[in-house]
Every structure is written in C-alpha cells, then in structure tokens.
C-alpha positions as CSV (number, residue, x, y, z in Angstrom):
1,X,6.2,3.4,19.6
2,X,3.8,4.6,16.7
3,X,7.1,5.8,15.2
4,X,9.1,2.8,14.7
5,X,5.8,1.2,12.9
6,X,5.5,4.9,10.7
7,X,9.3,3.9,9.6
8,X,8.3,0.4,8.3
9,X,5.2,2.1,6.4
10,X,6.5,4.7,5.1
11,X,10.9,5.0,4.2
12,X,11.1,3.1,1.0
13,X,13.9,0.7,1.9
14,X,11.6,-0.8,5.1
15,X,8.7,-1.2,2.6
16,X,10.8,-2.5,-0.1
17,X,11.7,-4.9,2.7
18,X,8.2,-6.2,3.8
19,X,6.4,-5.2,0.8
20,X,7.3,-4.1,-2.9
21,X,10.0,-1.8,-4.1
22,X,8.5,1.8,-4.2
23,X,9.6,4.6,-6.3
24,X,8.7,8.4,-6.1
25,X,7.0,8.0,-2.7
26,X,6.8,11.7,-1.4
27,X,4.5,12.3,2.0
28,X,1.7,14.5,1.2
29,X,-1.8,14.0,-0.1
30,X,-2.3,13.9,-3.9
31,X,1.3,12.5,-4.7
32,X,1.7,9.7,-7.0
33,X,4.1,7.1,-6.5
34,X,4.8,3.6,-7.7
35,X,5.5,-0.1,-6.0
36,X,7.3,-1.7,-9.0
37,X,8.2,-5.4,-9.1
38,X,9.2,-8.3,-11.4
39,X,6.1,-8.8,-13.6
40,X,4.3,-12.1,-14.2
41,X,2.3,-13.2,-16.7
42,X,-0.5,-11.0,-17.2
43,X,0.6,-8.2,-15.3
44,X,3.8,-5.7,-15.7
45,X,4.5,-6.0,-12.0
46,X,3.4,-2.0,-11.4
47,X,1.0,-0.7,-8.9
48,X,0.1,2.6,-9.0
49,X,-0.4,4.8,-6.0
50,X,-1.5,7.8,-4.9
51,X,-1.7,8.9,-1.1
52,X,-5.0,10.0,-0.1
53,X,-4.7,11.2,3.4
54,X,-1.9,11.2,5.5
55,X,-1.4,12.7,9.5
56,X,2.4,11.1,10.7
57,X,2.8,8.4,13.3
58,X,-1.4,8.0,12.7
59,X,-2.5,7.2,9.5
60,X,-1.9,6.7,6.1
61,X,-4.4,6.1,3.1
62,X,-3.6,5.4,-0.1
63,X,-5.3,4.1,-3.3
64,X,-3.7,1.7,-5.7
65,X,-4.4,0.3,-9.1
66,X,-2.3,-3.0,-10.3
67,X,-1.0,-2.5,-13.6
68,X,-3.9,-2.4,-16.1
69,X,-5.9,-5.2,-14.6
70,X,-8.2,-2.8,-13.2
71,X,-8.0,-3.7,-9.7
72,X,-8.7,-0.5,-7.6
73,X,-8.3,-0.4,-4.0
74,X,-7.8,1.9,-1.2
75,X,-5.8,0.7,1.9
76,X,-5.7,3.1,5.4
77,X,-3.4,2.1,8.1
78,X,-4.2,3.3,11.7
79,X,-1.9,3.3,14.5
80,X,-2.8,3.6,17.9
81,X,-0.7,4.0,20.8
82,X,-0.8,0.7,23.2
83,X,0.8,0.2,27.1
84,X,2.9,-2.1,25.4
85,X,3.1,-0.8,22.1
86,X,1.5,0.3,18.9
87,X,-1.7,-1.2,17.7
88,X,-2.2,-1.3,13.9
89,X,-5.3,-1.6,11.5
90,X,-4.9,-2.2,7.9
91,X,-8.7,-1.6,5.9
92,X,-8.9,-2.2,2.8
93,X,-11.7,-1.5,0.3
94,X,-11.7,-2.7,-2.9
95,X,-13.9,-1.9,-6.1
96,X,-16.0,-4.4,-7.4
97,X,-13.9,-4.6,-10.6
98,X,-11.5,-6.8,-8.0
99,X,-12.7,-9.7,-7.8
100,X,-10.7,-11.1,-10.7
101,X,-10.1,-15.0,-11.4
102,X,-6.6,-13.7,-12.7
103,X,-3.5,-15.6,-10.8
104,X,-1.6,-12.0,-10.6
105,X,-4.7,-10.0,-9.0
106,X,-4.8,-12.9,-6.4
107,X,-1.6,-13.1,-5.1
108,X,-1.7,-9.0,-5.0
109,X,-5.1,-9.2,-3.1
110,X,-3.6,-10.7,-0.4
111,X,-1.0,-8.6,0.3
C-alpha cells in the first residue's frame, strides 16, 4: 500500500490536511515550492522548499527553510512495503543554525 501513504505525502489537499498548506508543489528534483501558513510572531508563517530527490511510492527528500529564521533542514521519507502494510521513516537533519530558543522555530521543529 506504499501508494495510499505517497497520496498523503505528496497531493497538496492530503498534506494541507496533516501538515501545512502547500503551494507550487510540482514532483521533480530541483523544484521549489512553498508550505504557507498563518504567521506568528516572529515568523511570516512561510517555509520554503525545494525537493531534493524523489523516486514515487519510495522516497521523497526535501529541504526547507522557515521564513528568515534561518532554520535549514532536510527531511527524507522512506517507504517500505510491509505483509500488512507500508512502513514509513521520516529523517531529518537539521543545520546547526536550528537550534533556536525562538517559540516559532520550536513548534516547527517538531513537526
């Protein structure tokens, strides 16, 4: 069922759903596109995307900076086929300009 769980990572209304809104995602390395939410103090609610790597129903890479806050990270999803299932990994790096003390950057970080 790696298919169902592509769906929920990658149409725009699903990850609107579980996520943030996104606007501009296309699927293909190099392309930009944008989660965009209500902003709070300090940040303008946009984060900044572009897709790194990308093979359908397996994985999907991306790197994302919030707002100007410099918080860069890279997030991959894997899915692997299960008996019962699909199995899903989420990694996610982040640059050592993260670790920020700032109420916006934490509630993003643990998304």
């Amino acid at each position: 069922m790696p298919e169902k769980v592509w769906r929920a990572l990658t149409d725009p209304v699903l990850l609107t759903e579980w996520l943030l809104p996104v606007v501009g995602l296309k699927l293909e390395p190099g392309a930009a596109f944008t989660f965009k939410t209500q902003p709070y103090p300090g940040w303008d609610g946009t984060v900044n995307c572009r897709i790194l790597e990308i093979e359908a129903h397996r994985k999907l890479s991306y790197a994302w900076v919030v707002g100007d806050m410099a918080i860069n990270t890279v997030v991959t999803f894997t899915l692997t086929p299960t008996a019962s299932g699909t199995r899903l990994s989420l990694i996610r790096r982040a640059s050592s300009r993260t670790r920020s003390r700032h109420p916006a950057a934490r509630a993003t970080a643990g998304r």
